[in-house]
Chimera marker file (.cmm) of the C-alpha trace (Angstrom):
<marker_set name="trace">
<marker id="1" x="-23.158" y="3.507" z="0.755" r="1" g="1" b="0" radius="0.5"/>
<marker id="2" x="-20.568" y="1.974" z="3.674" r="1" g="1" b="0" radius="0.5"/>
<marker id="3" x="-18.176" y="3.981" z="5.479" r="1" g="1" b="0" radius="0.5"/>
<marker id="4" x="-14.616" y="2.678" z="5.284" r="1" g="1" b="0" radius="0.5"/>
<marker id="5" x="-14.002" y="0.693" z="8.110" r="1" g="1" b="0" radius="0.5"/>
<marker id="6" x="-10.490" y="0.228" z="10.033" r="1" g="1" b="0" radius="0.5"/>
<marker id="7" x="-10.441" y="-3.456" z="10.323" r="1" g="1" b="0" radius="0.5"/>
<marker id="8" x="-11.156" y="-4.696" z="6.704" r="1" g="1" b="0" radius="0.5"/>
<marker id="9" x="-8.553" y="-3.281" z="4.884" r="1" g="1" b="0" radius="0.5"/>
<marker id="10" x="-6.478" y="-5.252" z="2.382" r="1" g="1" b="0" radius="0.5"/>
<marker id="11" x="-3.742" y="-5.079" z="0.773" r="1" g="1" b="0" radius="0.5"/>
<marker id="12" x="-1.482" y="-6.987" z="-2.075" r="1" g="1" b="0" radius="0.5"/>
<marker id="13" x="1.657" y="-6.564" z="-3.087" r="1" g="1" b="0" radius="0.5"/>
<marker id="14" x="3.245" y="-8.989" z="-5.892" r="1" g="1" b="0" radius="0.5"/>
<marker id="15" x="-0.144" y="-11.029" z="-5.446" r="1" g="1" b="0" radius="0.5"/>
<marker id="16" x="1.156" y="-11.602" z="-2.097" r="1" g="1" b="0" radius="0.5"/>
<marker id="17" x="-1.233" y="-10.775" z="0.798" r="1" g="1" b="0" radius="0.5"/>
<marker id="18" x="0.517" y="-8.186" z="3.662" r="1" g="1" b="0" radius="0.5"/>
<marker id="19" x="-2.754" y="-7.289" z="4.977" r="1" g="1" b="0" radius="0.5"/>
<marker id="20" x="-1.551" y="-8.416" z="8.288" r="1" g="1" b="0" radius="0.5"/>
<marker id="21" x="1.633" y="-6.891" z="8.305" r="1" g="1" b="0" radius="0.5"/>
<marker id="22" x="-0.035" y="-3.172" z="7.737" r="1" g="1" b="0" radius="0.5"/>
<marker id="23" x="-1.389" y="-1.074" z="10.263" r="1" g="1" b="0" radius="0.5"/>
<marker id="24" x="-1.648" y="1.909" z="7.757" r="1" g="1" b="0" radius="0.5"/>
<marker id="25" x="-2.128" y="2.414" z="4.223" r="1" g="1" b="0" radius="0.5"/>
<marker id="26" x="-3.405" y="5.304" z="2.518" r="1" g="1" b="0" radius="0.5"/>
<marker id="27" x="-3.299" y="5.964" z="-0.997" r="1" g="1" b="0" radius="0.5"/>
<marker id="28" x="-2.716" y="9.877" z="-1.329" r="1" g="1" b="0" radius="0.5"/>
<marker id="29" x="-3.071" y="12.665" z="-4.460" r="1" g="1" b="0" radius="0.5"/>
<marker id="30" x="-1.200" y="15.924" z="-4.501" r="1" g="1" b="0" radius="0.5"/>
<marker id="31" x="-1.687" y="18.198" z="-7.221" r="1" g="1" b="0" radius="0.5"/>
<marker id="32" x="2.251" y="19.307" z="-8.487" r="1" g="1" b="0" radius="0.5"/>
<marker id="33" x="3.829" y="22.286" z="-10.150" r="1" g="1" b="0" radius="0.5"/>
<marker id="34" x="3.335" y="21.001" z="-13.263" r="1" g="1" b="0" radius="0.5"/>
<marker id="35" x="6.099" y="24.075" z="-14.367" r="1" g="1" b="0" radius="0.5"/>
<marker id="36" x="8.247" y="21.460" z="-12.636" r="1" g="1" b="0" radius="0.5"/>
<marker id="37" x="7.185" y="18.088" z="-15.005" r="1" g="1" b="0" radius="0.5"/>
<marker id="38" x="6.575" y="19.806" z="-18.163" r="1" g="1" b="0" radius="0.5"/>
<marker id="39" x="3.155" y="18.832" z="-17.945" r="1" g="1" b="0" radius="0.5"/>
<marker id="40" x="-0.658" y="20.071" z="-18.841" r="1" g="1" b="0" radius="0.5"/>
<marker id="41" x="-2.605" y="21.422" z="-15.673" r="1" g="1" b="0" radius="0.5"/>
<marker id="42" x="-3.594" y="19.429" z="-12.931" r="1" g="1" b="0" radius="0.5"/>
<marker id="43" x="-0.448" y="17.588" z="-12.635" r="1" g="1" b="0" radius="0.5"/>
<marker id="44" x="-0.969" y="15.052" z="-9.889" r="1" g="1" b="0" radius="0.5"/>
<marker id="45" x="1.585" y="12.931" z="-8.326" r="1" g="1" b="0" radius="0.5"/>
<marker id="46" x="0.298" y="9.691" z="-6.270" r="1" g="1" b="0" radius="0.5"/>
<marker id="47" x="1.701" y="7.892" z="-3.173" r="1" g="1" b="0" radius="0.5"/>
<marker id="48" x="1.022" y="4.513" z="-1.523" r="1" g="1" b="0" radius="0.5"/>
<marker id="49" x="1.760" y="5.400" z="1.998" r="1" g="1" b="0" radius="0.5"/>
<marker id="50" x="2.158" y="2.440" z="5.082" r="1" g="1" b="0" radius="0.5"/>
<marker id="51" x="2.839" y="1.369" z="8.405" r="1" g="1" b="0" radius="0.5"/>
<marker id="52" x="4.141" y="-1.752" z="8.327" r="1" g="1" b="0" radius="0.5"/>
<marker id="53" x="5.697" y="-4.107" z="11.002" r="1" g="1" b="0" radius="0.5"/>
<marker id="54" x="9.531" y="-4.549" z="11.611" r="1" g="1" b="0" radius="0.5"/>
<marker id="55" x="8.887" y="-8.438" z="10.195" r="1" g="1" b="0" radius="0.5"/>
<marker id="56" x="12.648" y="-8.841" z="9.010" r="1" g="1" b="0" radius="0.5"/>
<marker id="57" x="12.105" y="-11.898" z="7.643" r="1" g="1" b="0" radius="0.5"/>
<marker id="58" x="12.787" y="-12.145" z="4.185" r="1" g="1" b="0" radius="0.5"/>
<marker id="59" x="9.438" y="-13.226" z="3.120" r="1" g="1" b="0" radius="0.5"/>
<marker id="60" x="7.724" y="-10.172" z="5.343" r="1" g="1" b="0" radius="0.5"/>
<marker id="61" x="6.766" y="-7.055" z="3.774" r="1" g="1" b="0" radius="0.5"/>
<marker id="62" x="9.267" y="-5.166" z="5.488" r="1" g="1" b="0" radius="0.5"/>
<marker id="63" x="11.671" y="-7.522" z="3.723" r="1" g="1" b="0" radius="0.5"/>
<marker id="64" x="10.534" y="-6.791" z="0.217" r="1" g="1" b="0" radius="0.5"/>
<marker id="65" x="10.945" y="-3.597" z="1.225" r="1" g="1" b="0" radius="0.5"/>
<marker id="66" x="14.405" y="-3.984" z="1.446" r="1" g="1" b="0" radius="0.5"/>
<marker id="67" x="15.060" y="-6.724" z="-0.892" r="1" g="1" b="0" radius="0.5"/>
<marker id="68" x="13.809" y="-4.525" z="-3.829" r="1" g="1" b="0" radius="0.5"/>
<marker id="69" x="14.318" y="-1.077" z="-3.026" r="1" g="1" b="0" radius="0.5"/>
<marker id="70" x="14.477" y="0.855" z="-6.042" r="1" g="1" b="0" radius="0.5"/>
<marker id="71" x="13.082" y="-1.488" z="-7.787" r="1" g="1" b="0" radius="0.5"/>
<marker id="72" x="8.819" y="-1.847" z="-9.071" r="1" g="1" b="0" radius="0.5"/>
<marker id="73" x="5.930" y="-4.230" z="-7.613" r="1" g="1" b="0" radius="0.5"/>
<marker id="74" x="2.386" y="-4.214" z="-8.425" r="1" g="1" b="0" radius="0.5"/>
<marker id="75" x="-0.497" y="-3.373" z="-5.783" r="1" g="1" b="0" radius="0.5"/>
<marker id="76" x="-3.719" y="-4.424" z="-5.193" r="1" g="1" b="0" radius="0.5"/>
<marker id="77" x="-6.002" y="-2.511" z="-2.480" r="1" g="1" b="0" radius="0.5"/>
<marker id="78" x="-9.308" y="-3.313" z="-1.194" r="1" g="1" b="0" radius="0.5"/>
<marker id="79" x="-10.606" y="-0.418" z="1.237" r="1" g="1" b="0" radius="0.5"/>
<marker id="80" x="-13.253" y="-2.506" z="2.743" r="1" g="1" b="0" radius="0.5"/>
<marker id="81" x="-12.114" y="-5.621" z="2.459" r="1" g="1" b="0" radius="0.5"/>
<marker id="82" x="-14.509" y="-7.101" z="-0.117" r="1" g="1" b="0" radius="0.5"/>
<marker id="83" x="-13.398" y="-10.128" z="-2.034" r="1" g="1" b="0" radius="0.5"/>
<marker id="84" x="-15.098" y="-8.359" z="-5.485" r="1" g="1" b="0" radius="0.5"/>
<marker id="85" x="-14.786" y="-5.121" z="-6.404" r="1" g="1" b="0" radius="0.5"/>
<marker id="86" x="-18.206" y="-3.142" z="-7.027" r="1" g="1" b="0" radius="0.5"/>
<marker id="87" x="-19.308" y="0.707" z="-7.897" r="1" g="1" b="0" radius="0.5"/>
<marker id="88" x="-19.837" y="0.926" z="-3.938" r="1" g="1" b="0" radius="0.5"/>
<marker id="89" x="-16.745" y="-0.590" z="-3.118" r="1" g="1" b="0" radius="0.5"/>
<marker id="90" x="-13.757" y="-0.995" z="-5.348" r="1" g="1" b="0" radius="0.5"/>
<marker id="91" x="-10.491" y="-1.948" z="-5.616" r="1" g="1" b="0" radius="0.5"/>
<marker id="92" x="-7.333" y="0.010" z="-6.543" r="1" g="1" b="0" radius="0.5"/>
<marker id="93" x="-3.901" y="-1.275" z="-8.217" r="1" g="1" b="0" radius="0.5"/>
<marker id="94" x="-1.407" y="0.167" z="-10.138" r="1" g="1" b="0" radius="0.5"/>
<marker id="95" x="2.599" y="-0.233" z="-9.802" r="1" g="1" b="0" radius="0.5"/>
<marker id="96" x="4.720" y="1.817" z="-7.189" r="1" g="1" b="0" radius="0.5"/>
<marker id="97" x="8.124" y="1.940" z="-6.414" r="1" g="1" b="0" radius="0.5"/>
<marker id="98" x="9.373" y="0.146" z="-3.743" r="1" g="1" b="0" radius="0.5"/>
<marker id="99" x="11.753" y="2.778" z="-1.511" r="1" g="1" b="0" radius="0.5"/>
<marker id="100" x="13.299" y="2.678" z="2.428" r="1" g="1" b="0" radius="0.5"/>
<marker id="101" x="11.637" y="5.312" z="4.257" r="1" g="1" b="0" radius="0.5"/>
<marker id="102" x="13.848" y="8.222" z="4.963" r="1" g="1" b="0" radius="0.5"/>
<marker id="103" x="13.881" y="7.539" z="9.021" r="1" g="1" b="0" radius="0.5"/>
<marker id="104" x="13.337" y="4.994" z="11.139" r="1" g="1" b="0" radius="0.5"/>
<marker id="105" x="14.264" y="1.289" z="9.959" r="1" g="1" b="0" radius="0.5"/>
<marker id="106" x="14.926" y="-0.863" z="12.419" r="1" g="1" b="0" radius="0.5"/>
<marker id="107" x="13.982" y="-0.818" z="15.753" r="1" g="1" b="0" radius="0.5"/>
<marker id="108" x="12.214" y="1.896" z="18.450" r="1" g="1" b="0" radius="0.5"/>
<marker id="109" x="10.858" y="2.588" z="21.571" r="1" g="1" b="0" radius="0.5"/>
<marker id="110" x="10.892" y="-0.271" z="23.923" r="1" g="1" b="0" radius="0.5"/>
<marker id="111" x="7.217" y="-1.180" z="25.134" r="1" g="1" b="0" radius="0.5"/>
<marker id="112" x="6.366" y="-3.530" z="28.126" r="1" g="1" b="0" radius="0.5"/>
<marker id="113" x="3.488" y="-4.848" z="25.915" r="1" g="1" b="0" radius="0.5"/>
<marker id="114" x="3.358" y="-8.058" z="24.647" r="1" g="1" b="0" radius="0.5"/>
<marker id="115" x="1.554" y="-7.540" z="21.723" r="1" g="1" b="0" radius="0.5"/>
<marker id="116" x="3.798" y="-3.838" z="21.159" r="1" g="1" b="0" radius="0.5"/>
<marker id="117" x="4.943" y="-4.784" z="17.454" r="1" g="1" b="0" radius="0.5"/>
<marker id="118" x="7.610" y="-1.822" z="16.122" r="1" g="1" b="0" radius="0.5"/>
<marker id="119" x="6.927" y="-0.366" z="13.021" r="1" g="1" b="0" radius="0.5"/>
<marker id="120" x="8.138" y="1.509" z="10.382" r="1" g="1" b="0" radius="0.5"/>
<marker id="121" x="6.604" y="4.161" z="7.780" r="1" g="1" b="0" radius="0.5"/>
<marker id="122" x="7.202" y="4.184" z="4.123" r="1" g="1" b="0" radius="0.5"/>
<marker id="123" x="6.094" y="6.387" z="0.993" r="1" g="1" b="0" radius="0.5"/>
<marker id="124" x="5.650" y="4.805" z="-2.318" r="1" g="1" b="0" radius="0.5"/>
<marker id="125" x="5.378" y="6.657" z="-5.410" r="1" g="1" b="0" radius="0.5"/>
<marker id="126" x="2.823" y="5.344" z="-7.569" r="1" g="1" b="0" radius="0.5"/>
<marker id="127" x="3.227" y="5.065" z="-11.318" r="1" g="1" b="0" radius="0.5"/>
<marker id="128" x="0.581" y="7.250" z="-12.488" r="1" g="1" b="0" radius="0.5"/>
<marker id="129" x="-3.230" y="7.463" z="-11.270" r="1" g="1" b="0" radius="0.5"/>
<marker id="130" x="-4.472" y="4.069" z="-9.480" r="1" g="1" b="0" radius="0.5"/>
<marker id="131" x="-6.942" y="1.853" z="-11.653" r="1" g="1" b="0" radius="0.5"/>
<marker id="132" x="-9.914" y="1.987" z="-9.655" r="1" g="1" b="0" radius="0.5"/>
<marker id="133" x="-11.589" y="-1.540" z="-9.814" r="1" g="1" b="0" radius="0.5"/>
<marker id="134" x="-16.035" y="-1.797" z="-9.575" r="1" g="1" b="0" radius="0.5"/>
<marker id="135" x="-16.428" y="-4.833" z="-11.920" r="1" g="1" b="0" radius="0.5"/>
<marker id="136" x="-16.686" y="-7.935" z="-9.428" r="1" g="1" b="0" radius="0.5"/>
<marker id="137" x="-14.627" y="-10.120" z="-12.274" r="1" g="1" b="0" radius="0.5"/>
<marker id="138" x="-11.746" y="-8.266" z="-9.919" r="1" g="1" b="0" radius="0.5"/>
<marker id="139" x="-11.640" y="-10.529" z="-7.128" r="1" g="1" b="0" radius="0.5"/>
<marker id="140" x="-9.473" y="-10.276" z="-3.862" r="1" g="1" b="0" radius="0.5"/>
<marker id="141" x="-8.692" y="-14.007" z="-4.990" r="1" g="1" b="0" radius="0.5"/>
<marker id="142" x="-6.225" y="-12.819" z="-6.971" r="1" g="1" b="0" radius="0.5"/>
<marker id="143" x="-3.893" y="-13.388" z="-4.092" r="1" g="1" b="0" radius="0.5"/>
<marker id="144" x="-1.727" y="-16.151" z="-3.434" r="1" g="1" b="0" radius="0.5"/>
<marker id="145" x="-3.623" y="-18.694" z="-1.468" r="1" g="1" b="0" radius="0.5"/>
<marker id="146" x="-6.729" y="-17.146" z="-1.329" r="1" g="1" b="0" radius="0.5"/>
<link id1="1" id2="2" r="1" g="1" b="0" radius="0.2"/>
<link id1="2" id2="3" r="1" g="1" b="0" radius="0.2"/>
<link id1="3" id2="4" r="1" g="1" b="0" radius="0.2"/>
<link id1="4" id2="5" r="1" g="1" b="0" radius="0.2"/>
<link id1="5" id2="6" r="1" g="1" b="0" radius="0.2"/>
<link id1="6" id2="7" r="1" g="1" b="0" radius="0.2"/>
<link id1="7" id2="8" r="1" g="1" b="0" radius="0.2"/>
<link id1="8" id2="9" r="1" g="1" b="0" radius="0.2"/>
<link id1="9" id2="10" r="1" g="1" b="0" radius="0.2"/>
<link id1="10" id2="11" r="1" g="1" b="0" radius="0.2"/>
<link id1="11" id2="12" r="1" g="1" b="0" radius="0.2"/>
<link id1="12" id2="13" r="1" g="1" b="0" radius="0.2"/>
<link id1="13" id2="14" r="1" g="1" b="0" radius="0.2"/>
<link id1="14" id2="15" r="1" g="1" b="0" radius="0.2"/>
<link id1="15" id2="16" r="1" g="1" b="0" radius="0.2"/>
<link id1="16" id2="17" r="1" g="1" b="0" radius="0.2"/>
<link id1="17" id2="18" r="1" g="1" b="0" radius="0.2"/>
<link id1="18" id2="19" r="1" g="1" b="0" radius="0.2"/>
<link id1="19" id2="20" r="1" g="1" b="0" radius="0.2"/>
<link id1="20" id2="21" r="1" g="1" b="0" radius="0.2"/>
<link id1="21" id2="22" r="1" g="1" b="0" radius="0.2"/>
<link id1="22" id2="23" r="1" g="1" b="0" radius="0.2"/>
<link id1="23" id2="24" r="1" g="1" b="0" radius="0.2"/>
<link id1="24" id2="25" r="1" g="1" b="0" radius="0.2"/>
<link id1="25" id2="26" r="1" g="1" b="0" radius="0.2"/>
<link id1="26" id2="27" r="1" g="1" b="0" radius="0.2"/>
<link id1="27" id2="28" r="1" g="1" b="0" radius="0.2"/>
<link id1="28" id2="29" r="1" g="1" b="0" radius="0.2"/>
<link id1="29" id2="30" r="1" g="1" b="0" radius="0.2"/>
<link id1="30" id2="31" r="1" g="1" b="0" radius="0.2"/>
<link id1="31" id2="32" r="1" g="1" b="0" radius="0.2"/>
<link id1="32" id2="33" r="1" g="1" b="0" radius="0.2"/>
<link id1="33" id2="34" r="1" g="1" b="0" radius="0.2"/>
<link id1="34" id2="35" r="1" g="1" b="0" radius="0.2"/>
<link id1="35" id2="36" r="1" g="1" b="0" radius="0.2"/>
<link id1="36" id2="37" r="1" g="1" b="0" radius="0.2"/>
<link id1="37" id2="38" r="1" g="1" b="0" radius="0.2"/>
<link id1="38" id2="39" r="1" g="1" b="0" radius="0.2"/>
<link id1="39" id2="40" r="1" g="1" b="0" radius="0.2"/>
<link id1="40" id2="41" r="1" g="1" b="0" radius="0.2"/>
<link id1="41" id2="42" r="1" g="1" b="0" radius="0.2"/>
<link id1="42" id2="43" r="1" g="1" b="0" radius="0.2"/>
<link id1="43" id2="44" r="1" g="1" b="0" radius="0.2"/>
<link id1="44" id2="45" r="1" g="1" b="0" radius="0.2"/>
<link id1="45" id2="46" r="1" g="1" b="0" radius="0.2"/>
<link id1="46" id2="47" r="1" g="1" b="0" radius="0.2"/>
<link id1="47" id2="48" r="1" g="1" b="0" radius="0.2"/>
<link id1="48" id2="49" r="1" g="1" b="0" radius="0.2"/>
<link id1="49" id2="50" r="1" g="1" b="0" radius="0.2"/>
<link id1="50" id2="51" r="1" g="1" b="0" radius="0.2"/>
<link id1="51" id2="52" r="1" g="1" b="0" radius="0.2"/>
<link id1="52" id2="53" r="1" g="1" b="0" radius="0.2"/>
<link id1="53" id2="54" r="1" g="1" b="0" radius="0.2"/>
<link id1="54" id2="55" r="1" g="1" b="0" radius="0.2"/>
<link id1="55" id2="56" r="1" g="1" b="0" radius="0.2"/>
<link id1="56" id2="57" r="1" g="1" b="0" radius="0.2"/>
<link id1="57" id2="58" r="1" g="1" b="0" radius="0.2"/>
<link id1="58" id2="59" r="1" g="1" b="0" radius="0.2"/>
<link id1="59" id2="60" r="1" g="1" b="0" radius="0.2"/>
<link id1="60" id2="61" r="1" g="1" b="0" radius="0.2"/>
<link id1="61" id2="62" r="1" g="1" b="0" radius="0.2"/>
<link id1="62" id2="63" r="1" g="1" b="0" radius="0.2"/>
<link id1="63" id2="64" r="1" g="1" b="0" radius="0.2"/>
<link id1="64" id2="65" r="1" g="1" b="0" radius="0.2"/>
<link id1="65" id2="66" r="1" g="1" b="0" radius="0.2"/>
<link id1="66" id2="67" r="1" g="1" b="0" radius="0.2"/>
<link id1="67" id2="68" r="1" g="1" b="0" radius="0.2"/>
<link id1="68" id2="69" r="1" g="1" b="0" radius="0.2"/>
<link id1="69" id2="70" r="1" g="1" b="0" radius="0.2"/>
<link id1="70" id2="71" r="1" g="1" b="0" radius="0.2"/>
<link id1="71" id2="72" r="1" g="1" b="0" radius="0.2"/>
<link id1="72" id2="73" r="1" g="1" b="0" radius="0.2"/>
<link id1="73" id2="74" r="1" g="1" b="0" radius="0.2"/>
<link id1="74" id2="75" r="1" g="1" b="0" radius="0.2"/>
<link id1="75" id2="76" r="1" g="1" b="0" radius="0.2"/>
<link id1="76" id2="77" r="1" g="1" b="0" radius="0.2"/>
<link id1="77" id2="78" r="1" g="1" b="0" radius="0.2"/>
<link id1="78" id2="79" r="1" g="1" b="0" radius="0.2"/>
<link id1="79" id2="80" r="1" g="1" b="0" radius="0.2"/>
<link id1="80" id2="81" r="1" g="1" b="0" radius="0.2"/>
<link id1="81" id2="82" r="1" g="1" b="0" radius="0.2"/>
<link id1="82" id2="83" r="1" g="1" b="0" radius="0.2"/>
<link id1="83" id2="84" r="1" g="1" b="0" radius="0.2"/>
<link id1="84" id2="85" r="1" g="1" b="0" radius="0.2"/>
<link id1="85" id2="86" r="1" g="1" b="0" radius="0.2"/>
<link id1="86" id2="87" r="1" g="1" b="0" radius="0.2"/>
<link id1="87" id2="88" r="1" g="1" b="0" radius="0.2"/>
<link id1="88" id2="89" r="1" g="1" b="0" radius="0.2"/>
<link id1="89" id2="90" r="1" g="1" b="0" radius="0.2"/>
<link id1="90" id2="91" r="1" g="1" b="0" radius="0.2"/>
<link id1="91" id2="92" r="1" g="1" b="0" radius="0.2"/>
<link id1="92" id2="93" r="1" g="1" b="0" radius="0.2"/>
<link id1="93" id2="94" r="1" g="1" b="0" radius="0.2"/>
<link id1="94" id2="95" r="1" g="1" b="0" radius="0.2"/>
<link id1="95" id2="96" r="1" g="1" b="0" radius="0.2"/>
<link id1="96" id2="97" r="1" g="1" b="0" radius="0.2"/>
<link id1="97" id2="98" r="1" g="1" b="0" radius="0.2"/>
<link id1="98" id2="99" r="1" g="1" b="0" radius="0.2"/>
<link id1="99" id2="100" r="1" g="1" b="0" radius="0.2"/>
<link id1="100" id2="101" r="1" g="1" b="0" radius="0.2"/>
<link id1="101" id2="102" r="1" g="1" b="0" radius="0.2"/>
<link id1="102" id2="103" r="1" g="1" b="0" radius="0.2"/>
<link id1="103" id2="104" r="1" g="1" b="0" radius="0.2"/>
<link id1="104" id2="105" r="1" g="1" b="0" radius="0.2"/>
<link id1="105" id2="106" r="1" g="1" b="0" radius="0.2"/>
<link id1="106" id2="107" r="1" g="1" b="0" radius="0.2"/>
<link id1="107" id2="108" r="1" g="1" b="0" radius="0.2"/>
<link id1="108" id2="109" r="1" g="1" b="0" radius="0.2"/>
<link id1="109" id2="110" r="1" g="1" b="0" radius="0.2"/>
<link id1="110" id2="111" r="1" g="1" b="0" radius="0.2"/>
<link id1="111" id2="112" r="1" g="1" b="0" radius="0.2"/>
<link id1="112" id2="113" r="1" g="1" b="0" radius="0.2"/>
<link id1="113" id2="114" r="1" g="1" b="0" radius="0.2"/>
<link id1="114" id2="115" r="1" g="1" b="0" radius="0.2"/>
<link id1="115" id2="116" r="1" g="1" b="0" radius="0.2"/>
<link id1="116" id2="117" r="1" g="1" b="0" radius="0.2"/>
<link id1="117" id2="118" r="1" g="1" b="0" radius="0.2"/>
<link id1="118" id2="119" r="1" g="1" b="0" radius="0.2"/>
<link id1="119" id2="120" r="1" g="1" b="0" radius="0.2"/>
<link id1="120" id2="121" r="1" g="1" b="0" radius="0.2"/>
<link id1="121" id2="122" r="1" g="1" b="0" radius="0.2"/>
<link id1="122" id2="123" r="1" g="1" b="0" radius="0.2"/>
<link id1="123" id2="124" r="1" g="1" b="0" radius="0.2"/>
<link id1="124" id2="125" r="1" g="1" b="0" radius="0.2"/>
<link id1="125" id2="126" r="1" g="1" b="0" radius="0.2"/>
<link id1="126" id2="127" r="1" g="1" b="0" radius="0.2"/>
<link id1="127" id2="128" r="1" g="1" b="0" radius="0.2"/>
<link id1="128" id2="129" r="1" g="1" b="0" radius="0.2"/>
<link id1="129" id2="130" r="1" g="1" b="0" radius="0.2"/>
<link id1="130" id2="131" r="1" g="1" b="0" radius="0.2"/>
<link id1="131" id2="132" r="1" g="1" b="0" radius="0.2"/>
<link id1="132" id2="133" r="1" g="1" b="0" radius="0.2"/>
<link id1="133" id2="134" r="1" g="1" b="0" radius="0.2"/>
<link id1="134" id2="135" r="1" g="1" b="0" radius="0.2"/>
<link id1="135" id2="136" r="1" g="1" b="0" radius="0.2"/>
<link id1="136" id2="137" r="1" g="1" b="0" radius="0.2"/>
<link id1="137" id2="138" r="1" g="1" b="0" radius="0.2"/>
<link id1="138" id2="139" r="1" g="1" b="0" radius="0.2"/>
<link id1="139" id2="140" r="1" g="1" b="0" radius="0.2"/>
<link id1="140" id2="141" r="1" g="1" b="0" radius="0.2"/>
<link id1="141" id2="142" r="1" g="1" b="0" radius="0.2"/>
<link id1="142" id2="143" r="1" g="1" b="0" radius="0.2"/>
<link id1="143" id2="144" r="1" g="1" b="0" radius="0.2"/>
<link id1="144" id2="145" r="1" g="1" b="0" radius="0.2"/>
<link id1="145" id2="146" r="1" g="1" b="0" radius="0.2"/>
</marker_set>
C-alpha cells in the first residue's frame, strides 16, 4: 500500500480547488468528554486543520476564510492526490465550519526570500465523522475546471 506523500495532496473547498494555496492540512480526531455533549462513549470531535497562504484576494482561500467566517462549506480531500478514490487510497469530505484562526492573520516575519509566502493557520471543526471515499465513481473531477 503507498505511503502518503507531501507533494500530492489535494484539497477542495466549495468544489473549488486550494490545493495550491495549502501548505498543511491535516484532518484530526480527538476523543471528547462525552459528560460534556450528552453523548454515548467514544465521543469524537473532528477538525480540518491548514496552513494556508496570506492570498487576500477575494477569490483566495484565505479570502473565503474571511468572507464566510461562521458560516459552512463543503470539503473534499485527496491524501495522495489521486483523481479516483480507491480502498488504497481514498478520499474524505464532509462539511466544516469556516472560522479565523485565533492568532496570526495578516502578515509576519519579513524574509529576504523571494519565494517566502506568509501564512496563516486555521482549525475547522468538522460536522461529524468525514465520509471516507474508495469507490472510483468519486473523482477529483469534481472540482471546478478539472
Amino acid at each position: 500500500m503507498p505511503r502518503l506523500g507531501t507533494r500530492h495532496l489535494l484539497l477542495a473547498i466549495d468544489g473549488v480547488d486550494y490545493s495550491a494555496s495549502i501548505s498543511r492540512a491535516v484532518m484530526t480526531s480527538v476523543r471528547t468528554d462525552e459528560r460534556l455533549l450528552g453523548e454515548a462513549d467514544n465521543v469524537r470531535l473532528y477538525e480540518l486543520e491548514l496552513t494556508l497562504a496570506q492570498d487576500l484576494a477575494a477569490d483566495s482561500l484565505w479570502g473565503l476564510m474571511w468572507a464566510r467566517t461562521g458560516g459552512t462549506a463543503a470539503f473534499y480531500l485527496a491524501p495522495y492526490g489521486n483523481e479516483n478514490a480507491s480502498d488504497s487510497e481514498p478520499h474524505y469530505s464532509g462539511t466544516v465550519t469556516v472560522t479565523e484562526p485565533d492568532g496570526g492573520l495578516v502578515g509576519g516575519d519579513a524574509n529576504p526570500s523571494p519565494r517566502a509566502v506568509m501564512t496563516t493557520q486555521v482549525v475547522w471543526a468538522i460536522h461529524d465523522r468525514p465520509e471516507r471515499l474508495t469507490d472510483s465513481s468519486y473523482p477529483a473531477t469534481v472540482l471546478e475546471g478539472a
